[in-house]
C-alpha positions in Angstrom: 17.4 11.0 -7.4 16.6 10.9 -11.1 19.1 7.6 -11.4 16.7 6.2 -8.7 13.9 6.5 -9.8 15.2 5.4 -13.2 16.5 2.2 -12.0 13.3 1.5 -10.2 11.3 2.2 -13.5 13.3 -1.2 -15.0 11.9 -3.4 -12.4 10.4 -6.4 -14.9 7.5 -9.1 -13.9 8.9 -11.3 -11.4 12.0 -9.5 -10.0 12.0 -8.6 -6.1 10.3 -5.0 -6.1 10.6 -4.7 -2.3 13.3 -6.7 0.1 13.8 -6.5 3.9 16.1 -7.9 5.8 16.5 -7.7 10.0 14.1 -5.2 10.3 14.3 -3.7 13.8 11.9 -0.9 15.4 12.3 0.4 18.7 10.0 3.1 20.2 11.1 4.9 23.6 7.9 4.7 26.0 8.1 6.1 29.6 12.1 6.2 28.6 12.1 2.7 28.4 13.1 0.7 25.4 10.0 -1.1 23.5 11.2 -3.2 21.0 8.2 -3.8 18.2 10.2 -5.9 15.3 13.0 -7.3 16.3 15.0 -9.0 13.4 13.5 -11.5 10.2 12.9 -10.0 6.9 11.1 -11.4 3.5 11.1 -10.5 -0.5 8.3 -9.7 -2.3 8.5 -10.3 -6.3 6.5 -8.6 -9.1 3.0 -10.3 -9.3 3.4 -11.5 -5.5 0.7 -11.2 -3.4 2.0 -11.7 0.6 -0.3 -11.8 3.5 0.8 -10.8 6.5 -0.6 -12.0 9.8 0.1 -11.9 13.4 -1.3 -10.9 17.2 -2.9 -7.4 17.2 0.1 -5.0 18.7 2.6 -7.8 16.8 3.9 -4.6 14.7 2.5 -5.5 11.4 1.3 -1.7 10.5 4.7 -0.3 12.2 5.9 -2.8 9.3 4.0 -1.4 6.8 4.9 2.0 7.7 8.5 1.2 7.5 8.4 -0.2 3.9 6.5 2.4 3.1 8.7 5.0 3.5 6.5 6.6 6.2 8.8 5.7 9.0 12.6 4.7 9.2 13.6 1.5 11.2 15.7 1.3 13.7 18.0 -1.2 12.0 18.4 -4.0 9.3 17.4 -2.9 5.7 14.7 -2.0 3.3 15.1 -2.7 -1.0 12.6 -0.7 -3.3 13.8 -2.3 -6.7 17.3 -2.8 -5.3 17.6 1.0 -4.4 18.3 0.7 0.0 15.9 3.2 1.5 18.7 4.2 4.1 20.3 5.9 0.7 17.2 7.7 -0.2 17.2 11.6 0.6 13.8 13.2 1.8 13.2 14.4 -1.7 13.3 10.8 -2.8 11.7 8.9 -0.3 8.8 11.0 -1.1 8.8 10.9 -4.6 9.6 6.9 -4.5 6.3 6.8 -2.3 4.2 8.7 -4.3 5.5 6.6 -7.4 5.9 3.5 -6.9 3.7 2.6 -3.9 0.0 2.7 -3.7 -1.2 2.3 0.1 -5.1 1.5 1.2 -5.7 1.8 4.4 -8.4 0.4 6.8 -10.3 3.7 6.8 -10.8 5.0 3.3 -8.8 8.2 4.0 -10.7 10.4 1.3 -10.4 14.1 1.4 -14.2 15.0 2.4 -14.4 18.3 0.5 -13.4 16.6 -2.7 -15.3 14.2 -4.1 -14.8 10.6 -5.8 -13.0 12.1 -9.2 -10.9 14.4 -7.2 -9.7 12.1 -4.7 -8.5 10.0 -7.2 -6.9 12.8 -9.3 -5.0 14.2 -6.4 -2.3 11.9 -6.8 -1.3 12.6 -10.4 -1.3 15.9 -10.7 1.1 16.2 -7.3 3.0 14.2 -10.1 2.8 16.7 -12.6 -0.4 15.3 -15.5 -2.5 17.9 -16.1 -6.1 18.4 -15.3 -7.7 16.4 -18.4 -5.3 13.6 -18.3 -5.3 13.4 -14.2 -9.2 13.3 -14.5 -9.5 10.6 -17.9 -7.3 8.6 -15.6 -9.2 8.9 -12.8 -12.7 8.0 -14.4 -11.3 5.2 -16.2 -10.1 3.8 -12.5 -13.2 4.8 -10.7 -15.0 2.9 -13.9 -12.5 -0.4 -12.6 -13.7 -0.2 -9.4 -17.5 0.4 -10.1 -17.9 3.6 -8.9 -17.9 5.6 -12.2 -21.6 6.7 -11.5 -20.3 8.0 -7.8 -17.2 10.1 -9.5 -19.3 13.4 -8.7 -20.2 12.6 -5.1 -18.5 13.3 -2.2 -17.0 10.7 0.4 -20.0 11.5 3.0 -22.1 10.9 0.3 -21.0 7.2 -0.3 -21.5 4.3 1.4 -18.5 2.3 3.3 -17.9 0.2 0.5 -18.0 2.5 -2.2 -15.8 4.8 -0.5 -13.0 1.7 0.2 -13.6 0.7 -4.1 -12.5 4.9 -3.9 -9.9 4.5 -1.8 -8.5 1.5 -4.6 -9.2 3.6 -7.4 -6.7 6.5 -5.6 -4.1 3.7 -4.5 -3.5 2.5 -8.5 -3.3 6.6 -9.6 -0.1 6.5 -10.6 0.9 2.4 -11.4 2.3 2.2 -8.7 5.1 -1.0 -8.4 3.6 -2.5 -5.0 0.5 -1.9 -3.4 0.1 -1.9 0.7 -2.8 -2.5 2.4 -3.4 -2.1 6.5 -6.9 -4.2 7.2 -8.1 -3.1 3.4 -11.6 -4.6 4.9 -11.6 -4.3 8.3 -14.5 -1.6 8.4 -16.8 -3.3 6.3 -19.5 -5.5 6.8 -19.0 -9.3 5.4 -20.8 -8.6 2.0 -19.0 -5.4 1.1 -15.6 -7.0 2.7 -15.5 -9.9 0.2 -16.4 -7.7 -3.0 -13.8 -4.8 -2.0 -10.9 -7.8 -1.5 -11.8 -9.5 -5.3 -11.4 -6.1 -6.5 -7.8 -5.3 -4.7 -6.9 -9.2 -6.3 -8.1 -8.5 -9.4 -6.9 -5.3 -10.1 -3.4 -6.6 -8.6 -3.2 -9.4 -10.7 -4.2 -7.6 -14.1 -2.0 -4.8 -13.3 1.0 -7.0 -12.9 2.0 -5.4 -9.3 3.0 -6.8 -6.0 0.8 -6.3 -3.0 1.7 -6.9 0.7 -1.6 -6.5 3.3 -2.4 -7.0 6.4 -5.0 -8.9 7.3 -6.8 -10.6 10.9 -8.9 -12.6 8.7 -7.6 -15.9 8.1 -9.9 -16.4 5.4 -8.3 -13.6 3.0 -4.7 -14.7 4.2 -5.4 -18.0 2.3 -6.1 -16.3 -0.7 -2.6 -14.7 -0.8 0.3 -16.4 -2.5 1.8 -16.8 1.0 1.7 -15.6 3.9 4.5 -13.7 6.5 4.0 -14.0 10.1 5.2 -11.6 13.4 5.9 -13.6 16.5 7.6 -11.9 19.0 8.8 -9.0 17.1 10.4 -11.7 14.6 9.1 -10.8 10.7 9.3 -14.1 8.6 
């Protein structure tokens, strides 16, 4: 595990942090056979931002999942810095996911009995930082995202948007090599969608990591680098 994690810890600006390649998923529904992604793959370099679009019900948040590490495909492969997931004990998937991937999901998905500084700590001390570190860490993120003057609130006590900028502050914890977003924006309103996404681009881009989201809006697709369609279970 340590070799792993190691190897992943060399990846440089510009090499391929995550790679996929004929991705299958198949769920059994009524005992029938429901094939959600089908084949089609994609690599995603250091700095990269990828958009990934298609049909609601297309699979693109089973894909997430997948790369991830919060699921297993059926078939095909999955490359975190080189290192094939299939490989990957439980011990190390988990570690590898609390690592090296940050994850944002449509909903903020804050712990409500902690607040804003918490939240955000949460990640690095399951890694091991101590209390004073986890939390100068955490202020200096929440400070990133302006929400510093939030830090003591908790998530019922914020509005939708400062509890996503939360939710981006938590993501980054610990540096993580590739950021994955499901509908980062999809619960907020226009105004508070548009300043939440500059953040995720910003912070993405100064931070030197790759991001993959997923995205209905057209509008934010264009933004990306490029974009990765699902059509007919196909990923490419």
């Amino acid at each position: 595990m340590a070799n792993i994690l190691n190897s992943l810890s060399k990846v440089r600006r510009g090499d391929v942090v995550l790679s996929v390649r004929d991705i299958k998923k198949t769920f059994m529904e009524g005992g029938q056979p429901l094939h959600i992604l089908r084949g089609g793959g994609f690599d995603l370099h250091r700095g990269e931002i990828i958009a990934l679009v298609g049909q609601s019900g297309s699979g693109k948040s089973t894909l997430l999942q997948c790369v991830g590490l919060l699921d297993r495909p059926t078939g095909g492969s999955i490359l975190i810095g080189g290192i094939a997931a299939q490989k990957m004990d439980d011990e190390t998937r988990t570690r590898v996911r609390r690592d090296k991937i940050g994850f944002v999901y449509q909903r903020h998905n804050l712990l409500s009995d902690f607040t804003a500084l918490e939240n955000v700590m949460l990640p690095m001390m399951a890694r091991g930082m101590s209390d004073g570190a986890a939390a100068a860490r955490a202020m200096t993120l929440l400070r990133s995202a302006s929400v510093a003057h939030r830090a003591s609130h908790l998530p019922g006590e914020m509005s939708g948007g400062e509890q996503q900028r939360t939710a981006v502050a938590r993501a980054l914890a610990n540096t993580p090599d590739i950021l994955l977003a499901d509908e980062p924006t999809g619960s907020l309103d226009p105004a508070h969608a548009a300043a939440v996404f500059d953040l995720l681009m910003d912070l993405v881009r100064k931070n030197h990591m790759a991001m993959l989201f997923v995205t209905h809006d057209m509008t934010l697709a264009a933004r990306a680098d490029r974009k990765i369609t699902i059509k007919d279970g196909m990923v490419g």
